[in-house]
N, C-alpha and C positions, 0 to 999 in steps of 0.2 A: 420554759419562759423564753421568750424570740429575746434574742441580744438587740442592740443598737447597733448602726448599721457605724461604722467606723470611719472616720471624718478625715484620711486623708484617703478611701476608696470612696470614687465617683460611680454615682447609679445614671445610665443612662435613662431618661425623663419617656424615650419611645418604647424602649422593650423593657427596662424594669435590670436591665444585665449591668454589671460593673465592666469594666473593659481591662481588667482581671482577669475575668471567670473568662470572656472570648480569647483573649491571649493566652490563655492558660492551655485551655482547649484548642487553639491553635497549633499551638509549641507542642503537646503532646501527638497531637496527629499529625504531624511532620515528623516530629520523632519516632514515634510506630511505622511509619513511610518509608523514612529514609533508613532506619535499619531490615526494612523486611527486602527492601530495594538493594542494600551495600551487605546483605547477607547473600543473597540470589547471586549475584556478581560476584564475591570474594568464593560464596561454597555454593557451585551450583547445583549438587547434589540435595540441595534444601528447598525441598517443594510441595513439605503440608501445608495445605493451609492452617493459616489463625487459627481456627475452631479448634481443629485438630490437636493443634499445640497446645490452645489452654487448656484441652482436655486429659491433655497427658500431662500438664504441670498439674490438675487439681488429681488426676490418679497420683501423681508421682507424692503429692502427700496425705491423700485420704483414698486408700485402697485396701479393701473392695470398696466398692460404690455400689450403690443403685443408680438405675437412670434417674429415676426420680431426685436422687439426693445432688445429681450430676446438673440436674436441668436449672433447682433449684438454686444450687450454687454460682451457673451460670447464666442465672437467668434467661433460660431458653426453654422454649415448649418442651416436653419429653421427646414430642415426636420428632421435633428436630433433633437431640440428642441422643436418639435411639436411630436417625440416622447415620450421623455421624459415624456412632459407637458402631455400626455397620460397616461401612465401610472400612474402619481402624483395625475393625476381627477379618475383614480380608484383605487387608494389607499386612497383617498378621499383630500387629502393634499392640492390643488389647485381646482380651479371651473373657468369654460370660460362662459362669460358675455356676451352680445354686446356690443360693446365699444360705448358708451352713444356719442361720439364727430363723430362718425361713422358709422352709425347703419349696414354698411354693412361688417365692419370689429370686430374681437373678440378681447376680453383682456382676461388674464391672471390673476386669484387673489387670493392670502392666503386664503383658508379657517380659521376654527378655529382649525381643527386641524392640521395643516401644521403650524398656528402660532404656537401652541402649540410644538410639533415635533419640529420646528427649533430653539424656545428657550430650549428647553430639551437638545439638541443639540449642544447648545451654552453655555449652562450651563456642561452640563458635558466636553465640551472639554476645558472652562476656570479653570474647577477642577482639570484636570489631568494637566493642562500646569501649575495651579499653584502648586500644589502638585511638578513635576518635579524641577520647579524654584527655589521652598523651598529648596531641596534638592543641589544645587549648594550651592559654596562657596560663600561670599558678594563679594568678582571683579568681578568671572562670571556673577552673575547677574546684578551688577551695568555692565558689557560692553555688556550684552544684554539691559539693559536700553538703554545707552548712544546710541545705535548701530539703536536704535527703528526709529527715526525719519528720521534716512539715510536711513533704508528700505522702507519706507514708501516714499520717493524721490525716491528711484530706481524703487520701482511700478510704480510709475506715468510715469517715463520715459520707462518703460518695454508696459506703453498704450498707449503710443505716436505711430503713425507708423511709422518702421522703415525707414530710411533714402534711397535711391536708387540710 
């Protein structure tokens, strides 16, 4: 059942957008910016790409994979993710298996050093995120607190497919 559109968010009359949802989308693509930016600078040892990396956060919690199950999660062509997944096996970071439940199909799996790599990874981008957050005053950071568990709702409904 569509809800009622909520009466102190304005719908803008030409595109149909609230100026919410473009601030919103703003704010995060700065924020993906400025950390992939103020990570390069702080560790410049950190030069996979995006892809790359989300692909080793969705190994780092559902491995083995298939590509398929890798593409779908990331909503990305296979063939792109069997790109990728290419590249990651000769960079050494991932390794393709036979999928043990399939013997005629492959999986996808963390090496040790892809584990490695993706907590390095994970470590330096919660250094610089917490370093930055230090740096705010205590409201900013309590309304990035409080604000944590509604983004975390808007995810889930940003994986839902959309409505037609």
């Amino acid at each position: 059942m569509p809800t009622q559109p909520r009466s102190d968010i304005h719908v803008s009359r030409s595109t149909g957008e609230t100026p919410d949802a473009r601030r919103l989308t703003d704010a995060v693509t700065r924020l993906r910016r400025a950390l992939r930016a103020s990570i390069r600078t702080d560790y410049p040892w950190e030069t996979l790409p995006m892809a790359q990396v989300e692909l080793l956060q969705v190994l780092g919690e559902h491995s083995p994979a298939r590509i398929s199950d890798l593409a779908t999660r990331q909503r990305l062509a296979a063939s792109t993710v069997s790109g990728l997944i290419g590249q990651m096996i000769t960079a050494g970071l991932v390794a393709r298996d036979v999928d043990p439940a399939d013997r005629r199909a492959s999986v996808v799996t963390l090496t040790t050093a892809g584990r490695e790599q993706l907590a390095a990874w994970t470590t330096a981008h919660e250094h610089r995120m917490d370093a930055a957050l230090t740096a705010l005053d205590q409201d900013s950071r309590a309304a990035i607190t409080n604000a944590l568990p509604a983004l975390f709702r808007l995810a889930e409904q940003l994986d839902e497919p959309a409505d037609t």
